[in-house]
N, C-alpha and C positions, 0 to 999 in steps of 0.2 A: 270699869264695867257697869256700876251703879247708875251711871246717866244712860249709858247702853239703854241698858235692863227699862229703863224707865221710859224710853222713847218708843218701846217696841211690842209687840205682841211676841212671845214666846212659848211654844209646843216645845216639851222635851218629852221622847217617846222612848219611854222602859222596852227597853226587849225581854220576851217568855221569862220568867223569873229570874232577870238577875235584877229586880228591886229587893231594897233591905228588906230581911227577915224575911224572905221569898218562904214559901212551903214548895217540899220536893216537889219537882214536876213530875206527873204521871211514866211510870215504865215504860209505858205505851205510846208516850208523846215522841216524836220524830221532829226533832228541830230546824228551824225550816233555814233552807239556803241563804247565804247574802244574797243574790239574786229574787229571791220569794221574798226575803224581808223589805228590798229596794221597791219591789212592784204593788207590797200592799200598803207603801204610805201612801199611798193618794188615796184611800178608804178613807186615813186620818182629815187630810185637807177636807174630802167629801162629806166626812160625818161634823164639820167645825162651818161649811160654806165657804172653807178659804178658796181662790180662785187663783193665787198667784203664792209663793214663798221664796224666800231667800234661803237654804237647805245647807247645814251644817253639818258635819260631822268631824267626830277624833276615831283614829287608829283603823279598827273598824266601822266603826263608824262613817267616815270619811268611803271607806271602800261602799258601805249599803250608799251612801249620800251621791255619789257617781253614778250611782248604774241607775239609782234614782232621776238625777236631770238628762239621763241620756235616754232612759225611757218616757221619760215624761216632759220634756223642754219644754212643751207651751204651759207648765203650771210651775214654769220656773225662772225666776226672776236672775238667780245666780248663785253660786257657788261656794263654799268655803271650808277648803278640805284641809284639815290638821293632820300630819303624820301619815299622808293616803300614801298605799301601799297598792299596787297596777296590777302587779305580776303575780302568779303562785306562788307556794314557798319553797323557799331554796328548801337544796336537801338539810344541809346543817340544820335550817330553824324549826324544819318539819318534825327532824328528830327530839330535836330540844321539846318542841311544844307536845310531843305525841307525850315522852317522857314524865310535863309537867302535867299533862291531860291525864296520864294511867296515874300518877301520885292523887291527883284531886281523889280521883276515885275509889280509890285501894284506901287511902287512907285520912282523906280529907285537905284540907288547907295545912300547908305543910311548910316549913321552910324555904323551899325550891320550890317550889310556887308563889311566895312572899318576894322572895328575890326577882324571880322571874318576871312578875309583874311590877317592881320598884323596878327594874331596870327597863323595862318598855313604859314606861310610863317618865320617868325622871330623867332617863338617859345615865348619863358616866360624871355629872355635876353631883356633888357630894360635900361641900366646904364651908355651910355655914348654920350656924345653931336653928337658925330660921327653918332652913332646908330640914336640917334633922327632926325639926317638929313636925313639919306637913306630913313628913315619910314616916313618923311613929304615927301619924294620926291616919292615914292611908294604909298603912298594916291594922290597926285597929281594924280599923272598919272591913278589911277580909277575914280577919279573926274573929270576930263580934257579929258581922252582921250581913256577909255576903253566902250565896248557900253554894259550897265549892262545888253538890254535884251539877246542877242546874250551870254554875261557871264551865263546867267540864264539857258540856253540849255547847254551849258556845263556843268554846276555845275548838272544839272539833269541826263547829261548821266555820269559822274563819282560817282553819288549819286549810280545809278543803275547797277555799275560794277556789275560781275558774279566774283565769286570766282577762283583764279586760283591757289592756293596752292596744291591743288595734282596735278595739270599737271605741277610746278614746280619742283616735288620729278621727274616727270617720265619723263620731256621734257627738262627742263635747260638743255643741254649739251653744253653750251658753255662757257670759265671762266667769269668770274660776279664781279664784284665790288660793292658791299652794300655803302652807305655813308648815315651818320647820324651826328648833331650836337648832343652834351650831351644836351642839352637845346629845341632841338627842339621836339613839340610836335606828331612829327612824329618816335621819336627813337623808341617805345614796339612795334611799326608796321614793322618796319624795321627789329628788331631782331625777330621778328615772322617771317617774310619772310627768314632770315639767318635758320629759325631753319629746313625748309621745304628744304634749298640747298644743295645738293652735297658739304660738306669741301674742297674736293680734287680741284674743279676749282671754289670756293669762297673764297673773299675777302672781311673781313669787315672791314672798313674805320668809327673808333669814335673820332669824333674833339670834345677833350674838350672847357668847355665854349663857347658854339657856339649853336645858333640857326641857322641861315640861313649863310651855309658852303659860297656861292659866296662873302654872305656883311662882313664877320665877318673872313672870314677865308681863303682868293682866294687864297694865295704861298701858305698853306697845302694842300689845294684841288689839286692845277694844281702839284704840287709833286707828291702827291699819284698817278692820274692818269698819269702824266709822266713815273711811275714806272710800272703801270702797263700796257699803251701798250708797253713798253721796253719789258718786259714778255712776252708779245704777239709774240714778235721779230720783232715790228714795231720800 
């Protein structure tokens, strides 16, 4: 990823306080939709003079990253969505997360929120000392330095996503990059989101044995994506 990095200009855009050592966000603050959040990165482009992007995202990420090239395609070069999730939440995960969203609350960063997020993030791969370092150092840093209530409006507004799979079928028009680890518990989300795109400008990206593509898999990842803004004629 280091020659990536180095070939490239890169914006990475904090959302409402979940950077480290955040200060609570105001009572008062109303956290804004992934839809609201997709429609005010082009503020970012506009306040930098950027005039084109290649648009990234993980988990959530990936979902604001969507609604983003679909509202805005002519300031978009392409696509590349980690772990993108199409649809609302099933009922099981709604409950789970409302669950893990009233603990953040009530009582902070909690066990069942540790897990909850090591398992959306890593997936069901678990088996080597390496792994077990990234995942103590990734609890750290929810323990240490993430502020759980400020996480807790977030988890509520990707809880409350609106479905975007048919404006996927009618609005993608830009090429797309899918990525998924075989392991992670995001992949049946992901090939649901593949089954809603245009073949002709998608690309699905399966890293075997792999949960979480950055810890477990970063020279196949920064490949694939090498290859595909190459394709772009970047």
């Amino acid at each position: 990823m280091a020659k990536l990095k180095a070939r490239s200009v890169w914006i990475h855009v904090e959302l409402p306080g979940q950077e480290f050592d955040a200060p609570d966000l105001s009572d008062s603050y109303t956290f804004p939709s992934m839809q609201d959040i997709s429609q005010d990165l082009v503020h970012v482009l506009n306040y930098f003079n950027i005039k084109y992007c290649v648009v990234m995202g993980e988990g959530a990420g990936a979902n604001i990253a969507a609604r983003f090239v679909m509202t805005f395609p002519d300031r978009s070069l392409g696509a590349i969505l980690i772990h993108c999730h199409s649809s609302v939440a099933s009922v099981m995960q709604y409950f789970n997360d409302k669950m893990m969203s009233w603990k953040l609350n009530a009582i902070g960063m909690n066990s069942t929120a540790e897990q909850y997020l090591v398992f959306h993030k890593f997936g069901t791969q678990m088996d080597s000392k390496e792994k077990e370092k990234t995942v103590g150092e990734f609890i750290k840093k929810l323990q240490k330095r993430m502020n759980p209530k400020n996480l807790r409006l977030y988890v509520e507004s990707y809880l409350n996503r609106t479905d975007i799979c048919a404006s996927i079928k009618e609005k993608m028009k830009v090429d797309t990059m899918l990525v998924s680890g075989s392991r992670s518990s995001h992949l049946t989300a992901v090939e649901e989101t593949q089954s809603y795109m245009d073949p002709k400008i998608t690309t699905m990206v399966r890293i075997d044995d792999c949960g979480d593509v950055f810890a477990d898999a970063p020279d196949t990842f920064a490949y694939n994506m090498l290859l595909f803004c190459q394709g772009l004629g970047l």
